[in-house]
C-alpha positions as CSV (number, residue, x, y, z in Angstrom):
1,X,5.2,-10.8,3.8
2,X,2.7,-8.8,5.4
3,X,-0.8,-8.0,3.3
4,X,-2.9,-5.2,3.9
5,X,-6.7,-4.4,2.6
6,X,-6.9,-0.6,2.4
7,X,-10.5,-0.9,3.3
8,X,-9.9,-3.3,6.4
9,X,-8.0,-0.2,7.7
10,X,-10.5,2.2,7.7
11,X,-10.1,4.1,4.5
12,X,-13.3,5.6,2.4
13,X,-14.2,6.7,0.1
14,X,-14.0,10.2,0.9
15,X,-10.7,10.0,2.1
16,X,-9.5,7.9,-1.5
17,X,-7.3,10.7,-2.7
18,X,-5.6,11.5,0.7
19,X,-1.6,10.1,0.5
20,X,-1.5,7.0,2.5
21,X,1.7,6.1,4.5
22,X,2.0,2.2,4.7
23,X,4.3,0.5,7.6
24,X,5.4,-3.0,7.9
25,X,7.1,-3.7,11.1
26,X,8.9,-7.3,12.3
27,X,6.2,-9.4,13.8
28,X,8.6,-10.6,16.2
29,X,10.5,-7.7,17.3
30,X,7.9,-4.9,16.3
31,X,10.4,-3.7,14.6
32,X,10.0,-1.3,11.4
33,X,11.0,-3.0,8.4
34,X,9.7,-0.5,6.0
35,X,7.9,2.7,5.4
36,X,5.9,4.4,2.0
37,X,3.6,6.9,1.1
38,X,1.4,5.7,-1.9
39,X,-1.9,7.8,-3.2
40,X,-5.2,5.9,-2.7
41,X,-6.2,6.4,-6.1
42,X,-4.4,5.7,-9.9
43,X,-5.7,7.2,-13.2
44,X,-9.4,6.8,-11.4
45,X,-8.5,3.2,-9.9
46,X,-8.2,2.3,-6.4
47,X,-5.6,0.8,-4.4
48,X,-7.0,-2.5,-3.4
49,X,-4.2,-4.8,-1.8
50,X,-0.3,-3.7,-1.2
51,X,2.5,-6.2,0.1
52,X,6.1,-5.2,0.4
53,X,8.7,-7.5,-1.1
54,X,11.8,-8.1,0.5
55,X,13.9,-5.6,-1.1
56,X,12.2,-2.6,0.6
57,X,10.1,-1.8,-2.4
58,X,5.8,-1.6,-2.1
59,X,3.7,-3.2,-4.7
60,X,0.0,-2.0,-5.0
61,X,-2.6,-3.7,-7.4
62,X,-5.1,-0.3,-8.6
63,X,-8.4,-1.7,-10.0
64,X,-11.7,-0.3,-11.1
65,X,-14.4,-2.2,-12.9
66,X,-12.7,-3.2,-15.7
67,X,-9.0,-2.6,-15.6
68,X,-6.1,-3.1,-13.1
69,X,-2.7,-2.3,-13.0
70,X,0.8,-3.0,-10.6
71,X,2.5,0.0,-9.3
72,X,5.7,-0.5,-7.6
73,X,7.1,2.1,-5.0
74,X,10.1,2.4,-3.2
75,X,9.9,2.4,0.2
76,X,12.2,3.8,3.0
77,X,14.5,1.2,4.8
78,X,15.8,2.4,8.4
């Protein structure tokens, strides 16, 4: 499973409530394994670190200062 740091790909802070569309391709074949839009920010947390499990869904860990939470979304299988 792919990991991805929302800030290794560029996003600010400005752009934290802009929808996010997350991709995770085959490393081998480049091909797309999965696709979903997730918003940057949760009841005032920010998305810190998503993986995709193998069932097509996208976990992302929300965290501020002094609380975090899982949210799970369902991504889009071609």
């Amino acid at each position: 499973m792919l990991l991805w740091k929302l800030r290794e790909m560029g996003i600010t802070d400005d752009q934290s409530t802009t929808p996010m569309i997350l991709q995770l391709y085959d490393r081998e074949s480049g091909a797309l394994l999965g696709e979903c839009t997730i918003p940057v920010t949760y009841d005032g947390m920010k998305a810190v670190v998503s993986n995709f499990d193998g069932n097509g869904n996208l976990h992302v860990l929300y965290q501020d200062y002094r609380r975090s939470v899982v949210q799970q979304f369902r991504g889009v299988i071609p």
